[in-house]
C-alpha positions in Angstrom: -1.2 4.1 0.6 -2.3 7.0 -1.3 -4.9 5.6 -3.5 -7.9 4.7 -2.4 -8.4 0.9 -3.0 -12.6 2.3 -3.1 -13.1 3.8 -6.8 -15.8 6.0 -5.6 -14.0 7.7 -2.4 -11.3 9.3 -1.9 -8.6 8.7 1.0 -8.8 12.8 1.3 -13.1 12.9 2.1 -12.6 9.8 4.7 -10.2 11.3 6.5 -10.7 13.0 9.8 -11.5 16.6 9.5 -10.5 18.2 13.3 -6.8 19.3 11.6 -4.6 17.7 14.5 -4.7 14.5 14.0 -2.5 13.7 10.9 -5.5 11.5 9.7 -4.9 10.2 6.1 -8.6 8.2 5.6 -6.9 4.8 6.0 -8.5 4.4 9.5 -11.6 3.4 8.2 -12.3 0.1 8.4 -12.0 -1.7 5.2 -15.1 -4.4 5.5 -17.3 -1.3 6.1 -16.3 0.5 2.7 -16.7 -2.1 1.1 -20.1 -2.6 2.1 -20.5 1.3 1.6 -18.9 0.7 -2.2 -21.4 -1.7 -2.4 -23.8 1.0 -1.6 -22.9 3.4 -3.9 -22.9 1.3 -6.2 -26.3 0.6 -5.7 -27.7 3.7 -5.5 -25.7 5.2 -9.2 -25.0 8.4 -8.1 -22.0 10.2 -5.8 -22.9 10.0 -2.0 -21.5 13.7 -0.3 -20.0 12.3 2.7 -20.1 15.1 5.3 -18.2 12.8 8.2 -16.5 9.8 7.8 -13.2 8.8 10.1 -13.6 11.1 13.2 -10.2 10.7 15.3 -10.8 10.7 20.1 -10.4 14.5 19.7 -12.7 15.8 16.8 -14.4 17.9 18.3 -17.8 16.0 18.2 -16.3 13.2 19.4 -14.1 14.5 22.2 -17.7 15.8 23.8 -19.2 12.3 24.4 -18.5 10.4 26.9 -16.7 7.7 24.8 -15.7 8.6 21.1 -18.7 7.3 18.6 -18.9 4.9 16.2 -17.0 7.1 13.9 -13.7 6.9 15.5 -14.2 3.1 15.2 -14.0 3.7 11.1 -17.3 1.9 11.0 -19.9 5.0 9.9 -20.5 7.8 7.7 -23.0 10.6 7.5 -24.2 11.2 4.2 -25.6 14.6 3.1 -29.0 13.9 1.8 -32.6 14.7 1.8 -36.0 13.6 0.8 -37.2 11.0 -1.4 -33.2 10.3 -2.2 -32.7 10.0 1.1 -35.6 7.5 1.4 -34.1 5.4 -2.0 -30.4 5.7 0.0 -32.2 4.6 3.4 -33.9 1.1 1.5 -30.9 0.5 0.1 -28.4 0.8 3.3 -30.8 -1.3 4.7 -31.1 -4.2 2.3 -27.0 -4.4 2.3 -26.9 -4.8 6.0 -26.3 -1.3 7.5 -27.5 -2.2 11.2 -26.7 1.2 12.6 -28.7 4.2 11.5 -29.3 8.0 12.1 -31.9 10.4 10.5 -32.0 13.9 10.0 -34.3 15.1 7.7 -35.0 18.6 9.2 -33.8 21.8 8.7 -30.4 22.7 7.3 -28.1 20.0 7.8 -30.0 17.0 6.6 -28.2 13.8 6.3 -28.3 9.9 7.0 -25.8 8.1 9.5 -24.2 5.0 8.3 -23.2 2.4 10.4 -22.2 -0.9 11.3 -20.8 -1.3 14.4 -21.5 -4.1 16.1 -18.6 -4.5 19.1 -21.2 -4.2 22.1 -20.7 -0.7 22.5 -23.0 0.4 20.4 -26.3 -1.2 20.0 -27.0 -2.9 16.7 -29.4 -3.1 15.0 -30.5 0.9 15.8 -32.4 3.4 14.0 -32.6 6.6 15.6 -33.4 10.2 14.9 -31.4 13.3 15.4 
């Protein structure tokens, strides 16, 4: 497939970003976007996905332990920041995100996405970065 079956993401920004893996963005999983289309939706405006699919060896994923919940196609870190980030945050909430990251400090502020639930990863979960 080369078109992506979500109007508001491309196959190209989901894909896995490490440059090995011969990702194509089809690995996420396909109840998740459409819960995140569902988002998007929502919110009215583009969402700058900074992650999305992260193949075992990404390099933030091949430091763990375990690769993360973004291997599993289930999350996505969105770049945003204050009160949009807040609006994006009641939002993900209300259409059943369970698994969420913060970072609202310095540079490289963006929410974490996720809804994972396969007993790996704890859900629900808010944390902070």
């Amino acid at each position: 497939m080369t078109t992506s079956p979500w109007p508001n993401f491309s196959l190209a920004e989901l894909r896995c970003k490490c440059g090995r893996c011969g990702s194509t963005g089809s690995e996420m999983d396909s109840d998740f976007m459409d819960k995140l289309q569902r988002l998007r939706t929502a919110y009215g405006k583009p969402l700058a996905l900074s992650s999305a699919y992260r193949c075992p060896r990404h390099p933030v994923e091949a430091k763990k332990s375990a690769p993360g919940e973004h291997s599993t196609g289930k999350a996505v870190d969105v770049a945003i920041r204050g009160p949009e980030a807040l609006r994006l945050l009641q939002l993900a909430l209300e259409l059943g995100f369970t698994r969420i990251g913060v970072s609202q400090k310095g540079s490289a502020r963006f929410l974490h996405l996720g809804t994972s639930a396969d007993g790996r990863f704890p859900s629900p979960a808010l944390w902070s970065y």
